[in-house]
Residue frames as a rotation matrix with the C-alpha (Angstrom) as fourth column:
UNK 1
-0.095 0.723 -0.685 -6.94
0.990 -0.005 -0.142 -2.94
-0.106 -0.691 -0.715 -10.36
UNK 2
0.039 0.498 0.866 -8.70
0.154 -0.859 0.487 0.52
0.987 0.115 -0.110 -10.81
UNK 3
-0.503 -0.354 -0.788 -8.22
0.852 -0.053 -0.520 2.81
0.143 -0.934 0.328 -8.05
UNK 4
0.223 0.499 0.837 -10.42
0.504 -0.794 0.338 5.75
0.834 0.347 -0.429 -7.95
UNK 5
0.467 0.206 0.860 -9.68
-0.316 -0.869 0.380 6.91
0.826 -0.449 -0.341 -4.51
UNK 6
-0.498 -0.791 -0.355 -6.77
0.132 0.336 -0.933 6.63
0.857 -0.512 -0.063 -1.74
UNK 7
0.193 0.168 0.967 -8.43
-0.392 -0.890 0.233 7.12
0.899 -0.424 -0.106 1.52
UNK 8
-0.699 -0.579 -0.420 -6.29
0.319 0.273 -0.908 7.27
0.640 -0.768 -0.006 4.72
UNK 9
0.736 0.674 -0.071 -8.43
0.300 -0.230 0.926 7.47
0.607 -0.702 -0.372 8.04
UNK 10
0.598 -0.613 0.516 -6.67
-0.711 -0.703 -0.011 9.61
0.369 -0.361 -0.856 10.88
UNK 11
0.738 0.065 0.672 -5.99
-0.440 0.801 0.406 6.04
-0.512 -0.595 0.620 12.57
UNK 12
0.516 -0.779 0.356 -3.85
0.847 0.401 -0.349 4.53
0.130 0.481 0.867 9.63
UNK 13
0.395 -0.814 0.426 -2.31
0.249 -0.351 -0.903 7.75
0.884 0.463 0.064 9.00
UNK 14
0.595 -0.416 0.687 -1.00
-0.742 0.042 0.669 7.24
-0.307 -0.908 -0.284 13.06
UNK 15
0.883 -0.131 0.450 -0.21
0.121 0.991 0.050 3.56
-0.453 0.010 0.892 12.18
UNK 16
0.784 -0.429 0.450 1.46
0.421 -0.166 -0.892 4.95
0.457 0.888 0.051 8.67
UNK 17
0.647 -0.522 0.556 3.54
-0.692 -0.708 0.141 7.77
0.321 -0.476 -0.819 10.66
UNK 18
0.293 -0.396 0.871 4.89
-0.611 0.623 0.488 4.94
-0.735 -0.675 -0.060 13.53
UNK 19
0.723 -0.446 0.528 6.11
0.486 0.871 0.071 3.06
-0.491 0.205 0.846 10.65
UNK 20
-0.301 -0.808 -0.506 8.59
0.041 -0.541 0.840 6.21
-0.953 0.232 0.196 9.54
UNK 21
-0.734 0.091 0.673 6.84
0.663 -0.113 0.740 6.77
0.143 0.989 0.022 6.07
UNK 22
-0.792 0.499 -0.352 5.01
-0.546 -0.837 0.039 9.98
-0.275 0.223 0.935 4.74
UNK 23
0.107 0.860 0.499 1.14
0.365 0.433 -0.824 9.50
-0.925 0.270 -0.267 4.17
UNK 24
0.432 0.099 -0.896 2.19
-0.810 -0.394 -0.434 11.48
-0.396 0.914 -0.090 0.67
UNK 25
-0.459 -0.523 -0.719 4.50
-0.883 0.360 0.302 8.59
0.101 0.773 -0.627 -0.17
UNK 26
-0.713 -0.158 0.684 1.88
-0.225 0.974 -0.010 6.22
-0.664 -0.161 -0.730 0.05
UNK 27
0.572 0.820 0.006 -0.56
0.131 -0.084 -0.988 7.68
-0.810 0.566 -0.155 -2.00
UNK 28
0.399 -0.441 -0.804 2.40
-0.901 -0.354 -0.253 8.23
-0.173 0.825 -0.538 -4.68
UNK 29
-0.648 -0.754 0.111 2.99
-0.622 0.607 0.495 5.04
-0.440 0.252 -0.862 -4.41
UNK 30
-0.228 0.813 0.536 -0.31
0.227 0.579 -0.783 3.46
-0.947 -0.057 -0.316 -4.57
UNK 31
0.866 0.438 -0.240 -0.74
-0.050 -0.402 -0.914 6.02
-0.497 0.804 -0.326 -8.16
UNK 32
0.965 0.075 -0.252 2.26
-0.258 0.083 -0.962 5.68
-0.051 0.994 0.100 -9.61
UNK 33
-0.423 -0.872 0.247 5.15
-0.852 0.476 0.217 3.36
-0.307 -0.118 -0.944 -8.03
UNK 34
-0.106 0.407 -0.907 3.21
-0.838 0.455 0.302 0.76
0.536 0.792 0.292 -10.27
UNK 35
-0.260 0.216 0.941 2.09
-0.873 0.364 -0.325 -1.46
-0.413 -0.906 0.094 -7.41
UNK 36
-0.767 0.091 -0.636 1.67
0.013 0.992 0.127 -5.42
0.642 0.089 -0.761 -7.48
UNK 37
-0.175 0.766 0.618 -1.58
-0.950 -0.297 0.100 -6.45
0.260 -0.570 0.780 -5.94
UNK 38
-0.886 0.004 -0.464 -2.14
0.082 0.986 -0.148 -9.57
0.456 -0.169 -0.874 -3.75
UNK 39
0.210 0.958 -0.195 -4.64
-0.154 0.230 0.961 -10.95
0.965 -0.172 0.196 -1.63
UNK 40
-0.754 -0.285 0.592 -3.96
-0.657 0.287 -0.697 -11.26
0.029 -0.914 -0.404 2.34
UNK 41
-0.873 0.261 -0.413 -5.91
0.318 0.945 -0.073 -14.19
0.371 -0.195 -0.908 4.16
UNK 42
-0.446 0.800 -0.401 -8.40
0.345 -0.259 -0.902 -11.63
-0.826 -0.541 -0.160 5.64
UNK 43
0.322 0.865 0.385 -9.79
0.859 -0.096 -0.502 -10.58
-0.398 0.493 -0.774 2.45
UNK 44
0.739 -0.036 -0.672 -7.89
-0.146 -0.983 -0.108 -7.38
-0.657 0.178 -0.732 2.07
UNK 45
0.827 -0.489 0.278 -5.08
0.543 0.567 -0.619 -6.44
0.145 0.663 0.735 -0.12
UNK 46
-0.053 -0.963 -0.265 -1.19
0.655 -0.234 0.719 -5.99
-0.754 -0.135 0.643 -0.45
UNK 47
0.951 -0.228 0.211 0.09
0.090 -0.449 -0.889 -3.34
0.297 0.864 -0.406 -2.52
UNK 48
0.194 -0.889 -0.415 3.85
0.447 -0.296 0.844 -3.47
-0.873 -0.350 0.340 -2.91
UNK 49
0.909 0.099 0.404 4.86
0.415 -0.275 -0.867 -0.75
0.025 0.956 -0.291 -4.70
UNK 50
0.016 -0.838 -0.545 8.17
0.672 -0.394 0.627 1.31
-0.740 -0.376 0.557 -5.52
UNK 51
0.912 0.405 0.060 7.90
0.398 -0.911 0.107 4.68
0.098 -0.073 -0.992 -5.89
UNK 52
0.418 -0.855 0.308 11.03
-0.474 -0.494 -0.729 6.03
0.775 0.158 -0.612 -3.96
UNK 53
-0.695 -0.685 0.219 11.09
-0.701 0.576 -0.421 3.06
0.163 -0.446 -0.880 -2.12
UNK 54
-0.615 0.313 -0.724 10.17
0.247 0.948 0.201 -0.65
0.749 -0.055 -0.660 -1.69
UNK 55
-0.780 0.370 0.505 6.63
-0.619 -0.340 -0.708 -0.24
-0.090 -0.865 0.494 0.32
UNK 56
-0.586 0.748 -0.312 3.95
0.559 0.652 0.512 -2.68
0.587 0.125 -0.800 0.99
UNK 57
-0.667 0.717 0.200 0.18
-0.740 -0.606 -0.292 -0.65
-0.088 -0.343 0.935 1.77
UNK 58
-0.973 0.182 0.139 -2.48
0.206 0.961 0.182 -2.76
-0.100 0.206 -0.973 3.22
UNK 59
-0.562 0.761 -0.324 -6.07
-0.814 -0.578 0.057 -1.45
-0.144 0.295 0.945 2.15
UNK 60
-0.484 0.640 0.597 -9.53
0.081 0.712 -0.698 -2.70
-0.871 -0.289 -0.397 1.72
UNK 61
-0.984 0.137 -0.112 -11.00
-0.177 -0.742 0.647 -1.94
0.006 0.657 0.754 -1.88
UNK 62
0.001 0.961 -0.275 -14.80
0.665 -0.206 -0.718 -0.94
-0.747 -0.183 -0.639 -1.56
UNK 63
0.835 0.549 -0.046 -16.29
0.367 -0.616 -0.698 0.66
-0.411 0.565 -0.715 -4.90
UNK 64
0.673 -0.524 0.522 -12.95
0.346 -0.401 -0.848 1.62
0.654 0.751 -0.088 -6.51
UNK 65
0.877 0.047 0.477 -12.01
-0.348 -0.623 0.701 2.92
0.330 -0.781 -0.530 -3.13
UNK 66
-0.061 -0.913 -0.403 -8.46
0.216 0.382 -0.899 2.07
0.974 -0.142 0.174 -1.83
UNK 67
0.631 0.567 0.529 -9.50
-0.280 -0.470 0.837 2.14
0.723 -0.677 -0.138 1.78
UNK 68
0.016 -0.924 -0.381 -5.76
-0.094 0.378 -0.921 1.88
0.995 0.051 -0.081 3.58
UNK 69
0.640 0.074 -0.765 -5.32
0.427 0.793 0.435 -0.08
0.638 -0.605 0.476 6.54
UNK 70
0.507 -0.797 -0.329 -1.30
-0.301 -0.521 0.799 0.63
-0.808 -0.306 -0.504 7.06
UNK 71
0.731 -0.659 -0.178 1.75
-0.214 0.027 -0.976 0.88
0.648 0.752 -0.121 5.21
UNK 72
0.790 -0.610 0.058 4.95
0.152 0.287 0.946 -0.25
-0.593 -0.739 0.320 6.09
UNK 73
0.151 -0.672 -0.725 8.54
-0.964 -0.262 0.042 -0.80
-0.218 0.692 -0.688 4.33
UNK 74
0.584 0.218 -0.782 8.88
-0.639 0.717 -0.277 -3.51
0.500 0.662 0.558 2.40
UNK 75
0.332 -0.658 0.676 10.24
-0.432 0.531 0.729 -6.48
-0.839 -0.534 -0.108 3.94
UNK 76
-0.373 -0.633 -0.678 12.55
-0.828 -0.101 0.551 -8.60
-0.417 0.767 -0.487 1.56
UNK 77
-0.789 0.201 0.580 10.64
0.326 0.938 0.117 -11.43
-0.521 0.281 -0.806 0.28
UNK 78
0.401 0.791 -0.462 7.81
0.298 -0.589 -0.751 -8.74
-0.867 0.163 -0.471 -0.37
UNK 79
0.205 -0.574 -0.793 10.50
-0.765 -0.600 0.236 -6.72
-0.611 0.558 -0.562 -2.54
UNK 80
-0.813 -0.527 0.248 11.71
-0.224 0.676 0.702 -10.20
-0.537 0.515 -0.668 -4.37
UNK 81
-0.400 0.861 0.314 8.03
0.652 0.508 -0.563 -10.91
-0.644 -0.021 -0.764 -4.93
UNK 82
0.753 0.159 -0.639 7.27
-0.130 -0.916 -0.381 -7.54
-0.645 0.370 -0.668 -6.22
UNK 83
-0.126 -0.401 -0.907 10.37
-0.797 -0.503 0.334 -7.83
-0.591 0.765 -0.256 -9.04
UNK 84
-0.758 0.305 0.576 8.92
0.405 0.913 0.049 -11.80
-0.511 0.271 -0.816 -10.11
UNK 85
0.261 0.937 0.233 5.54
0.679 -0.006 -0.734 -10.09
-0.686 0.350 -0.637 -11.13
């Protein structure tokens, strides 16, 4: 998936904060903790990536756009899932 832009409204990066992760380490993950993309049931997608740690960033993608929901820390089935692909 082509990413041309990360963009964090002030809202996620609250969400992003309250989940104890830097809004830099999700854009360093999203570019270059070589992320696994899924599909969620609403249409959006998973990125689990690992970067300097096991994170999973949900986002909408509009036009190249990486339009991020929240992030979180991986949870362990996420992380197993993420070394399978």
């Amino acid at each position: 998936m082509k990413i041309r832009r990360i963009i964090i409204e002030e809202l996620a990066q609250e969400k992003i904060l309250g989940h104890g992760l830097e809004i830099v380490e999700v854009e360093n993950g999203m570019l270059f903790g070589n992320p696994k993309f899924l599909n969620d049931r609403y249409g959006r997608y998973l990125a689990i990536t690992h970067h300097n740690r096991y994170i999973t960033v949900v986002f909408e993608y509009i036009n190249l756009d990486a339009h991020v929901i929240t992030a979180y820390k991986s949870s362990d089935w996420q992380i197993i899932l993420y070394k399978r692909k």
